[in-house]
C-alpha positions in Angstrom: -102.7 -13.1 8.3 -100.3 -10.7 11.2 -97.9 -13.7 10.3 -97.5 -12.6 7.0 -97.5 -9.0 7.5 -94.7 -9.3 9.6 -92.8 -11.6 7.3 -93.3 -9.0 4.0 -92.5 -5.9 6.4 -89.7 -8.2 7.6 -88.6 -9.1 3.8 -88.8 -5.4 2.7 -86.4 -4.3 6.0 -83.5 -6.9 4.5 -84.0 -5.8 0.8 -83.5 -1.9 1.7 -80.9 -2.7 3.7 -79.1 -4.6 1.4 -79.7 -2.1 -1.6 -78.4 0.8 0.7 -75.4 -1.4 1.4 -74.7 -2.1 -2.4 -74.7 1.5 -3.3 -72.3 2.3 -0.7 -69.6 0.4 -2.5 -67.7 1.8 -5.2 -66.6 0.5 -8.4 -64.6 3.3 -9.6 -60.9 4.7 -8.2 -59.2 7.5 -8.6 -55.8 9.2 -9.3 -54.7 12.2 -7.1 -51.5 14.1 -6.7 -49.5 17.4 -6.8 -48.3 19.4 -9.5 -45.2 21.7 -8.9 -42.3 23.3 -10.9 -39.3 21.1 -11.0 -36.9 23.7 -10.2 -38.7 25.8 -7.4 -40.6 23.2 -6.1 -44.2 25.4 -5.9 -47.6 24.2 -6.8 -48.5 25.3 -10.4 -52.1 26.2 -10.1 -54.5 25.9 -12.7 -52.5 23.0 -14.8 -55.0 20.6 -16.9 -54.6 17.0 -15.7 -56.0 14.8 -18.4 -56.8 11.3 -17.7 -58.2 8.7 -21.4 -58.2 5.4 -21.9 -59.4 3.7 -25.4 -62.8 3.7 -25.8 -63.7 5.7 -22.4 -64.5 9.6 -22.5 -61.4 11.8 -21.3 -61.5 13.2 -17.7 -60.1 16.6 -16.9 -59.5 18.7 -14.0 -57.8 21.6 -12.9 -55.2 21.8 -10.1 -56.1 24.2 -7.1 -54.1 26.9 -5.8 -51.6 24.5 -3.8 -51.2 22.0 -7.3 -53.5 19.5 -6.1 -55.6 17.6 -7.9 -58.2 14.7 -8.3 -59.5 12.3 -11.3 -62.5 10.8 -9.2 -64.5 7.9 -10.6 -62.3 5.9 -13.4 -63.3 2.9 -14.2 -60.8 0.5 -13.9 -58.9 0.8 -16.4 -55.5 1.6 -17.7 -54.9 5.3 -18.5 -52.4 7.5 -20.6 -52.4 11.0 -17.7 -51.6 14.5 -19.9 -50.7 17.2 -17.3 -50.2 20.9 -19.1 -49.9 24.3 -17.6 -49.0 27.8 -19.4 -45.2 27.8 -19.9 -44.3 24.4 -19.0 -43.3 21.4 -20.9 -46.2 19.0 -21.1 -45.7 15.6 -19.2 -46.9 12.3 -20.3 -46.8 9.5 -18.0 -47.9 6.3 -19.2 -50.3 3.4 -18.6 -51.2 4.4 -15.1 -53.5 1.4 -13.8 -56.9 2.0 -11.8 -58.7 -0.9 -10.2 -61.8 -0.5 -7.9 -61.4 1.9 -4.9 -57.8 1.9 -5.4 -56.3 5.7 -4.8 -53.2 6.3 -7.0 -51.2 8.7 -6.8 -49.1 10.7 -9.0 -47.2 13.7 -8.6 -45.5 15.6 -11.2 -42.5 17.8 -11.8 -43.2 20.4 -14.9 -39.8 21.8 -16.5 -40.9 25.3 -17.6 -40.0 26.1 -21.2 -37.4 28.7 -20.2 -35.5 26.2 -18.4 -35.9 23.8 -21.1 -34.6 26.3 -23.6 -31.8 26.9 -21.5 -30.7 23.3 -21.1 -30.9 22.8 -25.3 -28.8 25.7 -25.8 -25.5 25.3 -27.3 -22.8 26.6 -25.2 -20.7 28.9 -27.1 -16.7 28.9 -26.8 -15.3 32.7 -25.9 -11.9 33.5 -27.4 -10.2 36.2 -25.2 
């Protein structure tokens, strides 16, 4: 009868271990990166970085004060990334790939509308 206590005690041990050991793996990545203006170089804080893929729910977060920010827990997948801030030009990359624990990262340049405007303008000829 002490055999078998010691084997179910035994049994238990190895099943708890192994559960504990399959929750510690992950089945999800992530994307991280930077967002900054593309002619100064500083962090935007507080740009939306919008991560959807058909048929999964969209993931946003905001960037923190240095323009970093973090998607956490995508499913593998491939995703279309939306990054949009107050008086920039939105940014679309496309069909950034996920795969378990994989870290991607992606940074991103935002041309503020001002600048934009200013490159589309037409130059005007002077006559002197």
């Amino acid at each position: 009868m002490k055999t078998w206590n010691v084997i179910r005690i035994a049994v238990a041990a190895v099943v708890l271990f192994l559960a504990g050991v399959a929750s510690a793996q992950s089945i999800t990545g992530q994307v991280v990166g930077r967002v900054l203006d593309a002619e100064t170089g500083k962090a935007i804080a507080g740009a939306t970085v919008t991560a959807s893929s058909p048929g999964w729910i969209n993931q946003s977060v905001k960037t923190d004060a240095t323009g970093h920010y973090v998607l956490a827990l995508l499913p593998p997948n491939h995703y279309d990334v939306v990054v949009q801030a107050k008086g920039y030009m939105e940014v679309r990359p496309r069909d950034v790939q996920v795969m378990i624990d994989w870290r991607v990262r992606n940074d991103f340049r935002m041309l503020s509308e001002t600048a934009a405007a200013a490159a589309r303008a037409p130059v005007v000829a002077q006559n002197r």
